[in-house]
ZAMARGU-4260 file (C-alpha; in steps of 0.2 Angstrom, whole numbers, plus 5000, padded with zeros to 4 digits):
<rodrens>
0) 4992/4774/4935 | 4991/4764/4919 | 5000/4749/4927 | 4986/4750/4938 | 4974/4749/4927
5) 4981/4733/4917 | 4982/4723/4933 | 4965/4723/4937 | 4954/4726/4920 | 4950/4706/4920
10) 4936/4701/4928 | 4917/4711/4928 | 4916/4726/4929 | 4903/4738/4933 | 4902/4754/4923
15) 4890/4765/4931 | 4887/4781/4921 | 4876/4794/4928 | 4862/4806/4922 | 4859/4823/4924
20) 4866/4835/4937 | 4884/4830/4936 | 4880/4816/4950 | 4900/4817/4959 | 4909/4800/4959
25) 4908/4796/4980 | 4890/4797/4975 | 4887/4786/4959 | 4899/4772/4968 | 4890/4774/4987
30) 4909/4778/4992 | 4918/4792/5000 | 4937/4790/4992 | 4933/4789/4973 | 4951/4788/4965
35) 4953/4793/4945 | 4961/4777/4938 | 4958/4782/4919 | 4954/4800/4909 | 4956/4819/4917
40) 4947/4833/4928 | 4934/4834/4915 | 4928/4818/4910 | 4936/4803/4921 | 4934/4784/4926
45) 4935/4781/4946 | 4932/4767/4957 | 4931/4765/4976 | 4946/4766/4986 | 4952/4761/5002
50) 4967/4771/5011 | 4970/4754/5021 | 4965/4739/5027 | 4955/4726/5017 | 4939/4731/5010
55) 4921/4729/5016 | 4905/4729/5013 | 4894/4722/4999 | 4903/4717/4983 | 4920/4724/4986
60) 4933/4728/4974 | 4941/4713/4970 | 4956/4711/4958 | 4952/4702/4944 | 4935/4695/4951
65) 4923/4709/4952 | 4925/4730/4955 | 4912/4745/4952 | 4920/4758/4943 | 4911/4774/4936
70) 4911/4787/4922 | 4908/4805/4928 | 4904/4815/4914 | 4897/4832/4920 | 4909/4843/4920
75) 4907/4844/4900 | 4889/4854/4905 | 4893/4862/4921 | 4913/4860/4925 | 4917/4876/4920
80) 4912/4893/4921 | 4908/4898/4905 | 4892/4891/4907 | 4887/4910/4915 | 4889/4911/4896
85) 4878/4897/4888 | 4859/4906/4896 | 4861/4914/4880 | 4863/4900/4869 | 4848/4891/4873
90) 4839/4894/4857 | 4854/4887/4846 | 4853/4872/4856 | 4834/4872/4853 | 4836/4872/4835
95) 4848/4857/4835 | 4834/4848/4845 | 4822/4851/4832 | 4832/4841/4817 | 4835/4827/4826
100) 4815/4827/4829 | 4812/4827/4812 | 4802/4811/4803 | 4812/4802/4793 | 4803/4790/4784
105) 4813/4779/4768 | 4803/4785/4755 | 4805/4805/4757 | 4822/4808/4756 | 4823/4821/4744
110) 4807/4832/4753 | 4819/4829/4771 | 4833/4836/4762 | 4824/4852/4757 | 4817/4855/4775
115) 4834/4851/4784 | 4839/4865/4772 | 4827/4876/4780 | 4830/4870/4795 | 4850/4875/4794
120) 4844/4895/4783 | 4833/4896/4799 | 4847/4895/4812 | 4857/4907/4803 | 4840/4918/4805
125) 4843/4914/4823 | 4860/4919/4824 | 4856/4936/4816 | 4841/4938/4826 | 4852/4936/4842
130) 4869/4948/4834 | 4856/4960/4827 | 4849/4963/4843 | 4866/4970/4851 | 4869/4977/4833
135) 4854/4989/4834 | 4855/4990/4853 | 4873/4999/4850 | 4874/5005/4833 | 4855/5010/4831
140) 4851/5016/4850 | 4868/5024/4854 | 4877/5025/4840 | 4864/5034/4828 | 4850/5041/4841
145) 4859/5044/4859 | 4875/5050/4853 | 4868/5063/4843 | 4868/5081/4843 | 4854/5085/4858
150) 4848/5068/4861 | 4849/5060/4877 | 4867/5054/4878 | 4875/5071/4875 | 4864/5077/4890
155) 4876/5082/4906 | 4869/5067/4915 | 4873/5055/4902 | 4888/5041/4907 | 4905/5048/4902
160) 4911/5033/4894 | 4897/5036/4880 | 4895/5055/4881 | 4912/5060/4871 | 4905/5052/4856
165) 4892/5066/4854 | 4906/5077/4861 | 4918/5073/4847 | 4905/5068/4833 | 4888/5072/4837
170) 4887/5078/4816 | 4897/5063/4809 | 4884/5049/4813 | 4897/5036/4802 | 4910/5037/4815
175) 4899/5033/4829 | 4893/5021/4819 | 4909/5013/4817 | 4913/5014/4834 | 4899/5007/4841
180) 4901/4992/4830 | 4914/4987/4840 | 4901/4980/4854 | 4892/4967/4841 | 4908/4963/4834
185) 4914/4957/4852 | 4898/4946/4854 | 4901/4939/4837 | 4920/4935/4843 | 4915/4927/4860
190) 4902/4915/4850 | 4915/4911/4838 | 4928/4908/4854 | 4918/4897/4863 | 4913/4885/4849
195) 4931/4884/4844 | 4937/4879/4859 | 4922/4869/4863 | 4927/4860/4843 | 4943/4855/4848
200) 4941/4851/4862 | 4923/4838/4862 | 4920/4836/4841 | 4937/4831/4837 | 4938/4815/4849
205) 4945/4801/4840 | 4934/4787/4841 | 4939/4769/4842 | 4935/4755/4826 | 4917/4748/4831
210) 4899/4744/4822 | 4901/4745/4804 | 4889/4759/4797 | 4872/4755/4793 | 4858/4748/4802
215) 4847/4759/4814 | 4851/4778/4814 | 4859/4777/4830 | 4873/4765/4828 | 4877/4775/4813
220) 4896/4782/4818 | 4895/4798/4808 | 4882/4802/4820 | 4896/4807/4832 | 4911/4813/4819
225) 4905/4832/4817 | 4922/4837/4817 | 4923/4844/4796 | 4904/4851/4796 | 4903/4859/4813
230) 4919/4870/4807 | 4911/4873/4791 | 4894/4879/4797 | 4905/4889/4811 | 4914/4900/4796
235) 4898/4904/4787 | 4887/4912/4802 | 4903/4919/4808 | 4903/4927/4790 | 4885/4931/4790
240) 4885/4939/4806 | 4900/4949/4802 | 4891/4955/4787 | 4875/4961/4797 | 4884/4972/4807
245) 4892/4978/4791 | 4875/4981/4784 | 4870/4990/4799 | 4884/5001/4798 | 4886/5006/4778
250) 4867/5004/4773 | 4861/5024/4779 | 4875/5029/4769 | 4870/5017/4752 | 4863/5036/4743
255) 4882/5038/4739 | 4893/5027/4729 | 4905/5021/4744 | 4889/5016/4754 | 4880/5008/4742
260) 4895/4998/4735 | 4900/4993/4756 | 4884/4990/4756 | 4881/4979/4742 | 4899/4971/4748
265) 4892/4965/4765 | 4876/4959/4757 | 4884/4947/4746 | 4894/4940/4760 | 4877/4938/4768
270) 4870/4928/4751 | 4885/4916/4750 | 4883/4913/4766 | 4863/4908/4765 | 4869/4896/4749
275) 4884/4887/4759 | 4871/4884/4773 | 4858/4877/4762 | 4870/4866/4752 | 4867/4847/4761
280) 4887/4844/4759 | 4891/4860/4772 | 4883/4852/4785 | 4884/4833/4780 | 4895/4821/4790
285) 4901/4805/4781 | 4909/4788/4790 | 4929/4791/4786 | 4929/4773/4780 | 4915/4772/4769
290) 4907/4789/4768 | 4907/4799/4749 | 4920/4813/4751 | 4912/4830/4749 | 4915/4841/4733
295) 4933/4847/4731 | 4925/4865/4729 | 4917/4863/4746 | 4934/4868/4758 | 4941/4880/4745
300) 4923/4889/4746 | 4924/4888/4765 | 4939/4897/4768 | 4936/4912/4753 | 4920/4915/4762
305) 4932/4913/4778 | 4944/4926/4774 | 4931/4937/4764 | 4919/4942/4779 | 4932/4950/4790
310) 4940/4959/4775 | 4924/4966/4767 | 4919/4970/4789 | 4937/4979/4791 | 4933/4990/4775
315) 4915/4995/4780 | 4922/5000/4797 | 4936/5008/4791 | 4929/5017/4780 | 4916/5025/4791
320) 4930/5028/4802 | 4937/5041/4788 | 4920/5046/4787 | 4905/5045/4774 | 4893/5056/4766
325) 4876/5056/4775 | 4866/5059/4758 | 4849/5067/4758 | 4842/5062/4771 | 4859/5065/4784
330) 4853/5066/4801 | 4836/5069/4801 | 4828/5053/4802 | 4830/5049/4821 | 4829/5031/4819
335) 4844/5019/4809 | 4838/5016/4792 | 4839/4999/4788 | 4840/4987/4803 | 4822/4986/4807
340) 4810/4971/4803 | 4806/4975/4783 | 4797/4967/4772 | 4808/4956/4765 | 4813/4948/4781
345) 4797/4945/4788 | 4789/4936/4773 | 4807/4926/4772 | 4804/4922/4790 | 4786/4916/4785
350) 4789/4906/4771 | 4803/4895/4781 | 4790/4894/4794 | 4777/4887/4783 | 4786/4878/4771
355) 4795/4869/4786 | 4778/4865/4792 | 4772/4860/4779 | 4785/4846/4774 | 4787/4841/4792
360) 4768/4837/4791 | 4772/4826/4773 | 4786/4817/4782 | 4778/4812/4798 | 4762/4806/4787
365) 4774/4797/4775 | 4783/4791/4791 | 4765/4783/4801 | 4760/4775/4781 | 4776/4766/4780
370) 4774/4761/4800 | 4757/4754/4796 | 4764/4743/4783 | 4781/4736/4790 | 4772/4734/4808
375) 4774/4717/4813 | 4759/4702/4816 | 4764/4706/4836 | 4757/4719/4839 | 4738/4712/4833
380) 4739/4699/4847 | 4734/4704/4863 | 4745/4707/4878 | 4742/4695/4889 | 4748/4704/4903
385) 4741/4721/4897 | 4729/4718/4914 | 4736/4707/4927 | 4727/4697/4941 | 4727/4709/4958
390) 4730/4699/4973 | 4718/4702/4987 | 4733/4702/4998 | 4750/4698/4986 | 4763/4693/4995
395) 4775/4699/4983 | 4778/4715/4972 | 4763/4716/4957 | 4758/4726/4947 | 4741/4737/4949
400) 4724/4730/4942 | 4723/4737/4925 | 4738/4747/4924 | 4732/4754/4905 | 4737/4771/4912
405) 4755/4777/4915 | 4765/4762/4909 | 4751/4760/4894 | 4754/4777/4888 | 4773/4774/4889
410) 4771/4762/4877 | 4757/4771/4867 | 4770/4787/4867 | 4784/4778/4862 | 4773/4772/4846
415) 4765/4787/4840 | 4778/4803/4837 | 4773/4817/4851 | 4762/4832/4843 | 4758/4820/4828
420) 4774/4822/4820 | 4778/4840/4821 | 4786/4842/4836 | 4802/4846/4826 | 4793/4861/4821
425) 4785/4866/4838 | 4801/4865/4845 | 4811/4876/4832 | 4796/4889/4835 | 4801/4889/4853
430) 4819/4893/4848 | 4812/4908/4836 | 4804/4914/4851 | 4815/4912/4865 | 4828/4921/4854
435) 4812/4934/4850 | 4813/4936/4870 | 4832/4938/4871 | 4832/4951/4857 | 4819/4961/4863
440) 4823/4961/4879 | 4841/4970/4875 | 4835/4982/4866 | 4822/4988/4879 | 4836/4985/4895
445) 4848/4997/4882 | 4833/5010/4877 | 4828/5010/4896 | 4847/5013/4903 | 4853/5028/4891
450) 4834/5035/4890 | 4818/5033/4888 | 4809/5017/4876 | 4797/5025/4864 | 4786/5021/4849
455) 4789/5028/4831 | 4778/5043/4828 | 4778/5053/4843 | 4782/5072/4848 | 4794/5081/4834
460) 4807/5084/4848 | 4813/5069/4854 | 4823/5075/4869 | 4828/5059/4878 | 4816/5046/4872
465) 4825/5033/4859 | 4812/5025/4846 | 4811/5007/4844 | 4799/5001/4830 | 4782/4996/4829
470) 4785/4977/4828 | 4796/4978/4844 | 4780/4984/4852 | 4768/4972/4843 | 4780/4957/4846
475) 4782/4963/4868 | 4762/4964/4867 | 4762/4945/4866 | 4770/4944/4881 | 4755/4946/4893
480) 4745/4934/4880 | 4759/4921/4883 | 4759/4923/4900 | 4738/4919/4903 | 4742/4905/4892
485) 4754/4897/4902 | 4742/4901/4919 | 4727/4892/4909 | 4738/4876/4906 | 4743/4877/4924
490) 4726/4874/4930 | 4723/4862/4914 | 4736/4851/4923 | 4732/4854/4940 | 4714/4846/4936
495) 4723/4833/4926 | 4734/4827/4940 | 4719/4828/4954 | 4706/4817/4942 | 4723/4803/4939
500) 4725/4804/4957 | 4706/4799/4960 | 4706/4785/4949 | 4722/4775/4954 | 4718/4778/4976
505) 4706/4762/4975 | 4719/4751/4964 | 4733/4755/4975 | 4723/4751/4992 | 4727/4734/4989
510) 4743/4733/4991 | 4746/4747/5004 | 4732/4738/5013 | 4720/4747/5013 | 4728/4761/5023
515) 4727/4777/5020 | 4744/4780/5012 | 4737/4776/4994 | 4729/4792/4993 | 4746/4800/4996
520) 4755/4790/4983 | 4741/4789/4971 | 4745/4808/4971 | 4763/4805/4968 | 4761/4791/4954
525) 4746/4807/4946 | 4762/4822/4947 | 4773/4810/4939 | 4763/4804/4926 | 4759/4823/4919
530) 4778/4823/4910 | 4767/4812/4898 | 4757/4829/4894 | 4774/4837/4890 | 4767/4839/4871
535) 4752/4845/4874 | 4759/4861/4886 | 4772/4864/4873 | 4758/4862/4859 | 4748/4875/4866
540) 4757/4887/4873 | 4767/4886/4853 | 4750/4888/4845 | 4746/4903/4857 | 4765/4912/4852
545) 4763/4907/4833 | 4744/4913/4831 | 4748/4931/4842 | 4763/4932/4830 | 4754/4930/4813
550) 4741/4940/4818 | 4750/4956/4824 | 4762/4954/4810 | 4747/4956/4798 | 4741/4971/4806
555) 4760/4978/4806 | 4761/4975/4787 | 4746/4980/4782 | 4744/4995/4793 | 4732/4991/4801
560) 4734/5004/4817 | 4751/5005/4829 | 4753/4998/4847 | 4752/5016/4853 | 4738/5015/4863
565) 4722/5005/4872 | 4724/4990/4877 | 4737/4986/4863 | 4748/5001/4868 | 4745/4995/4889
570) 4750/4977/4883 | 4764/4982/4873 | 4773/4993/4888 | 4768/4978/4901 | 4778/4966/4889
575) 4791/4979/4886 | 4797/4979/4905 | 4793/4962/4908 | 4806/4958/4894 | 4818/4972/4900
580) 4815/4961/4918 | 4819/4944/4910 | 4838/4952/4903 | 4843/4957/4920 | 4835/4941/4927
585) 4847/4931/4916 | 4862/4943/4920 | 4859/4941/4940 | 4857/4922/4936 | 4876/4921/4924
590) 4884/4930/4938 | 4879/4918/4952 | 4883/4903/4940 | 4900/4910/4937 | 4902/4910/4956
595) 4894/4897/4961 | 4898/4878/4956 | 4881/4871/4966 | 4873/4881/4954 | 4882/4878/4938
600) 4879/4860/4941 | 4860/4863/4944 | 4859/4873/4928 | 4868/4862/4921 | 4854/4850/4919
605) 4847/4861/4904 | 4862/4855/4894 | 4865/4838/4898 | 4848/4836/4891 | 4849/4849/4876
610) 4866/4846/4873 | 4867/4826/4870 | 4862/4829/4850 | 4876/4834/4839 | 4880/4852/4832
615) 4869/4846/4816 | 4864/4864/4809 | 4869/4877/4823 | 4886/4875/4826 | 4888/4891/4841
620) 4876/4881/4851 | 4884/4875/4869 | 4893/4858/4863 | 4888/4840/4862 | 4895/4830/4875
625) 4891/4812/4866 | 4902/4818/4852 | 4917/4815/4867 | 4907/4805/4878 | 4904/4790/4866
630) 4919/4787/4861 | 4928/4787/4878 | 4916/4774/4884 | 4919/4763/4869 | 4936/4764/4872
635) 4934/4760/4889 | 4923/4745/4887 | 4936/4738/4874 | 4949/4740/4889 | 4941/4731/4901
640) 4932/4717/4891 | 4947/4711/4881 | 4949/4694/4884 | 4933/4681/4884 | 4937/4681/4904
645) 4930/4698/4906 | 4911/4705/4909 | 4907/4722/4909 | 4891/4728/4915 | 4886/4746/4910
650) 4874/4753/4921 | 4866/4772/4915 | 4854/4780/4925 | 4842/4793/4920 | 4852/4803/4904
655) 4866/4790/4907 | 4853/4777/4902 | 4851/4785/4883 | 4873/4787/4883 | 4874/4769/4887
660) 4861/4764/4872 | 4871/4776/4860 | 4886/4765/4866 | 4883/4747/4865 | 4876/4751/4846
665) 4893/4758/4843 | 4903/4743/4849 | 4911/4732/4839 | 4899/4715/4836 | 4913/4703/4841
670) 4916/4713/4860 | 4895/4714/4863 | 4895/4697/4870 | 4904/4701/4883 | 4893/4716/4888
675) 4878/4721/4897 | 4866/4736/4903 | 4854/4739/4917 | 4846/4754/4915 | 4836/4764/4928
680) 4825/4779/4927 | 4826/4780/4908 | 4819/4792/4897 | 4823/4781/4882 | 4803/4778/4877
685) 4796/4790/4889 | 4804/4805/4881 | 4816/4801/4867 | 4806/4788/4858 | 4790/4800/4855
690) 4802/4818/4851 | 4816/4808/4842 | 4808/4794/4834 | 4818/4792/4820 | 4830/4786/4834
695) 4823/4781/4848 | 4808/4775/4840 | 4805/4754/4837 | 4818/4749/4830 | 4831/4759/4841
700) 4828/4751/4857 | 4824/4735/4846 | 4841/4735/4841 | 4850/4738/4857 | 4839/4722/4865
705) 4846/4713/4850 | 4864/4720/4855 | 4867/4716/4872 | 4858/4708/4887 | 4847/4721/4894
710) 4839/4726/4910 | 4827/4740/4914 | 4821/4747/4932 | 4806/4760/4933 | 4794/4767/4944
715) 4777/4773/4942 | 4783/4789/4956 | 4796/4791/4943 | 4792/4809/4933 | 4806/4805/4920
720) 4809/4785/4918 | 4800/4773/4916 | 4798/4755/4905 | 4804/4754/4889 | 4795/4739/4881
725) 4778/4732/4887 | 4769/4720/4872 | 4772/4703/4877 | 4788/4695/4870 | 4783/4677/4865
730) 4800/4672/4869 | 4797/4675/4886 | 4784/4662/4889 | 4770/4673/4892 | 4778/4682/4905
735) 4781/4702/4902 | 4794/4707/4891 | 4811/4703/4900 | 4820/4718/4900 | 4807/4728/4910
740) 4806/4727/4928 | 4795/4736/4939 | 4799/4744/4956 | 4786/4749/4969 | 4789/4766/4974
745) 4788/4769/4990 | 4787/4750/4996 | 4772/4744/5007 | 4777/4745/5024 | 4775/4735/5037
750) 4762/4733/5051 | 4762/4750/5062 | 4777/4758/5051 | 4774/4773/5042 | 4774/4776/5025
755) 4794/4776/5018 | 4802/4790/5010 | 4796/4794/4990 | 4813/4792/4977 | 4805/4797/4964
760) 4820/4798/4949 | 4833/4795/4962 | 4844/4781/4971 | 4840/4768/4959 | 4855/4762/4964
765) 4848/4758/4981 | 4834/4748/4975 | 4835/4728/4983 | 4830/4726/4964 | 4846/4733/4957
770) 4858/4720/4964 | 4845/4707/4960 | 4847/4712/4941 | 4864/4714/4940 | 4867/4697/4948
775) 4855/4693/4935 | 4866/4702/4923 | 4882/4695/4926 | 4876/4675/4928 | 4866/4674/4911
780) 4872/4670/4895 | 4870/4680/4882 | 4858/4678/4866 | 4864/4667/4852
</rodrens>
């Protein structure tokens, strides 16, 4: 196979890497015999091949001349089936979204530093929102209600498997106690399986000599060297989820000295493990050749905290094994002291919240003050072809009359940073929430199965009803409030796509002249262009989730009155059940992705997008793909650009459009000569330059179109890509800037034919216009 390889690297080369869905190889090359000529199952270079005969068709595979080869990619985010497992891990990938969001302007380093801080104590809050779930779901529920003496799982039609802990110890509540933490302990060992195998296998790729740091964010390489932090993040909330399910298990026993001192134990583990996680060097990754080396008291802290969590763990189990005094208060409190929502954690909660809001609103001010005065003289002068000339009858491709809409507001979004800056903190309020959802929805699927859910307070015989607190209620009665949110902005949109639609029918009856068929695509180009609303829908329906939270937190603390009744009480069992519903949802859905490979690839869409940003500050998230896919394709381009005979032509569509700008930065300078991109259907400043500006913003793409000779295909029907610059480039001669190049989608037809078939984000690859531009590509000589 390698001989194979060396004999016909010289000569362009076409790299075509594609975007989201896992795209198979016979489709990204148009061929049906794709044959792997370099990598494995997983990730793997193919090009077209013919059993026999000599090839046809256009632009052939040519030794040494010309050949298309391709990168598939996707197995990484849907190959195997563990990703039933990632559903659940969506909020940890949410919260590594939201520090790559973050502003990061020159001159506020130190107020960045303290909110990545709270960004990375806020993820450990998310990992112990998610264990603490199944830690009060089996040690509270079952282990301390249901399996006590008369309660609902010691009844005759209570499941077996469960029933002979009330059997054997319904009076010794640490025992249960000690069994039942067996079942968070499992969830904690499966997080901590998954990322270590996902570690070793994606964050420890080497990567080959190429860009030396500095320069844009981007083309940094520690950005994609996250082997020494991910592991060190992976110990401490390993170690502070250990020590929850400690705390859970010794705390109703803290009136007696072996209690309070397990107790006290576990809760110091939880302490050291909040310090390690707000320290900048735990998580920091540093360039091997010019990075500062961390502290030397940083490993030896690691791995104390590393062996210290499952020791102190062991003891607490195995002491409530053997058994420990109950204190005053024994068995008659009918719920777990200890595990529910107190004081402490909610204003500890609220004050990340706020303070990260706060600072994020600092930095992305600080951020638009230093834009305003490094912005350069360009953009004052007027785009000349901010408004083209509409032909009467053009002859050729143009664009509409006035086009200030969609492609305008690209540009404006790609300028000004989506939800004013914040976005970083929207997005990390989405992750508390969706991990709110996921917890809550456990415990009412667990309260539901063994009994019956029910509110604190109630009859003085509890018979089969297991009490959950008054938060869990407050928190499910913002359910239904969510959910008329989200059916407001429904028909917000709906209203916004049907006015768009009306305004761009007349420009487009020009060209489609003046048949009907405008109408149809002007409603197309209208559903397309909402994705630029994507902030505002997100914005809202955070606003909505934030506000109901704040508010029936207050009323919890201060007492206000209990979701027991009226509308509170009728909202909180309709968001109970509905959460109970989205659990088995979710389970339905993991077990037909673990069947089902159609499926995994479809799901696996949420990742490729969430998952191209690096374990940064939650390192049991699903993994990051670039951290393996970057350094392949550098590699890669270096093999088959090796001599000044060779060309390669990387072609990324959609997602593999923002993998092949993460690339050429990486490359070494003296090799970029001798490469080139086409890109189609990119998000780069239709999504990533307004939510990641800090690298995707100006001077990103700035510096990839100093790089490398670029291209750029989009479509107005296109509901993900579209143009990445669009001021005039002076350079250009007054023409549009020279990497953009609009497609018409779908084409005018001609006399008496009907109207062709939409492509929306796909077949780029099909476009007349691609093999114009990578002719284009391949003839011109690269800028001095």
């Amino acid at each position: 196979m390698d001989g194979f390889i060396d004999r016909t690297c010289a000569g362009v080369t076409e790299l075509r890497v594609h975007g989201v869905s896992g795209t198979p190889p016979a489709g990204v090359l148009n061929h049906p015999h794709p044959r792997l000529v370099a990598g494995d199952g997983t990730t793997g270079f193919y090009r077209r091949w013919w059993t026999g005969g000599r090839p046809t068709g256009e632009h052939p595979d040519v030794p040494g001349v010309r050949r298309r080869e391709a990168y598939a990619w996707g197995n990484l985010t849907s190959g195997g089936r563990t990703i039933a497992l990632w559903l659940l891990l969506l909020p940890f990938s949410l919260a590594n979204l939201s520090y790559f969001m973050l502003p990061r302007p020159a001159g506020g380093t130190r107020l960045r530093h303290a909110t990545e801080a709270a960004q990375r104590l806020f993820a450990l809050l998310l990992t112990g929102t998610l264990v603490g779930a199944v830690t009060r779901a089996a040690v509270d529920l079952v282990g301390w209600q249901c399996t006590a003496a008369g309660r609902a799982c010691t009844l005759a039609m209570a499941p077996g498997w469960v029933r002979w802990l009330g059997t054997l110890w319904g009076a010794e509540p640490s025992k249960r106690l000690a069994v039942t933490a067996l079942v968070p302990l499992l969830l904690v060992v499966l997080l901590w399986w998954l990322a270590r195998r996902t570690w070793r296998r994606d964050e420890n790729t080497p990567a080959p000599p190429g860009a030396a740091p500095g320069g844009v964010l981007l083309a940094r390489p520690r950005l994609w060297r996250g082997g020494a932090p991910v592991w060190r993040l992976r110990v401490v909330h390993v170690a502070f989820s250990l020590a929850s399910i400690g705390v859970a298990v010794s705390a109703p026993f803290a009136e007696t000295f072996p209690g309070l001192a397990l107790t006290v134990a576990n809760a110091g583990v939880q302490l050291a493990a909040a310090v390690l996680a707000a320290l900048p060097w735990t998580a920091r990754r540093v360039d091997p050749r010019s990075g500062p080396r961390a502290p030397r008291w940083l490993t030896p802290s690691v791995h104390s905290l590393r062996v210290a969590a499952p020791l102190v763990f062991l003891a607490t189990v195995g002491a409530a094994l053997a058994g420990l005094p109950a204190g005053s208060a024994g068995t008659t409190l009918w719920q777990l002291p200890g595990v529910g929502i107190g004081t402490f954690q909610y204003a500890l909660t609220l004050a990340l919240g706020l303070f990260i809001l706060v600072s994020t609103c600092l930095l992305a001010r600080l951020d638009r003050q230093q834009a305003r005065r490094t912005a350069p003289d360009r953009l004052a002068e007027p785009a000349a072809t901010d408004k083209p000339d509409k032909p009467d009858k053009p002859t050729e491709p143009a664009e509409p009359e006035g086009r200030e809409g969609p492609e305008g507001r690209e540009a404006v979004a790609g300028e000004r940073p989506a939800m004013g800056g914040v976005a970083a903190w929207v997005v990390l309020m989405i992750a508390a929430g969706g991990a709110n959802v996921l917890a809550l929805g456990v415990l009412f699927c667990t309260a539901a199965f063994f009994g019956v859910p029910a509110m604190t307070g109630g009859p003085r015989s509890p018979g089969r009803r297991l009490f959950l607190d008054d938060p869990v209620w407050w928190t499910a009665a913002l359910v239904p409030l969510l959910v008329l949110g989200l059916a407001a902005v429904a028909v917000v949109l709906w209203l916004i796509r049907r006015a768009e639609a009306r305004r761009l029918a007349p420009e487009l009856k020009p060209y489609y002249l003046e048949r009907d068929d405008a109408e149809a695509v002007a409603r197309t180009w209208a559903l397309a262009s909402l994705t630029d609303r994507a902030g505002l829908v997100l914005g809202v329906l955070t606003g909505i989730g934030v506000a109901g939270s704040a508010a029936v937190g207050t009323i919890h603390q201060l007492r206000l009155f209990t979701p027991d009744g009226g509308l509170a009480g009728r909202a909180a069992s309709i968001g109970g059940w509905a959460l109970a519903a989205v659990i088995s949802g979710l389970a339905l859905l993991g077990r037909r992705t673990y069947r089902d490979p159609r499926l995994r690839r479809t799901i696996g869409v949420l990742w490729d997008v969430s998952t191209f940003w690096p374990r940064a500050i939650h390192p049991l998230a699903p993994p990051c793909y670039t951290e393996r896919v970057v350094p392949e394709l550098t590699a890669r381009i270096g093999t088959l650009a090796a001599t000044e005979r060779d060309q390669v032509v990387l072609s990324g569509h959609s997602q593999g459009s923002v993998i092949a700008a993460a690339v050429v930065l990486q490359l070494d300078p003296a090799l970029r000569g001798r490469v080139r991109m086409l890109t189609h259907g990119s998000p780069l400043r239709r999504l990533y330059a307004p939510f990641f500006p800090a690298y995707f913003g100006e001077p990103g793409p700035r510096a990839v179109r100093e790089a490398v000779t670029w291209c750029n295909l989009y479509r107005l029907s296109d509901p993900i890509g579209g143009a990445v610059f669009r001021r005039v480039d002076p350079l250009a001669g007054g023409r549009r800037d020279a990497v953009d190049r609009f497609c018409w989608d779908p084409p005018r037809p001609g006399p008496g034919e009907p109207l062709p078939e939409t492509r929306w984000h796909a077949d780029y690859w099909l476009e007349p216009s691609y093999g114009e531009a990578l002719n284009h590509l391949v003839t011109v000589k690269p800028a001095a």
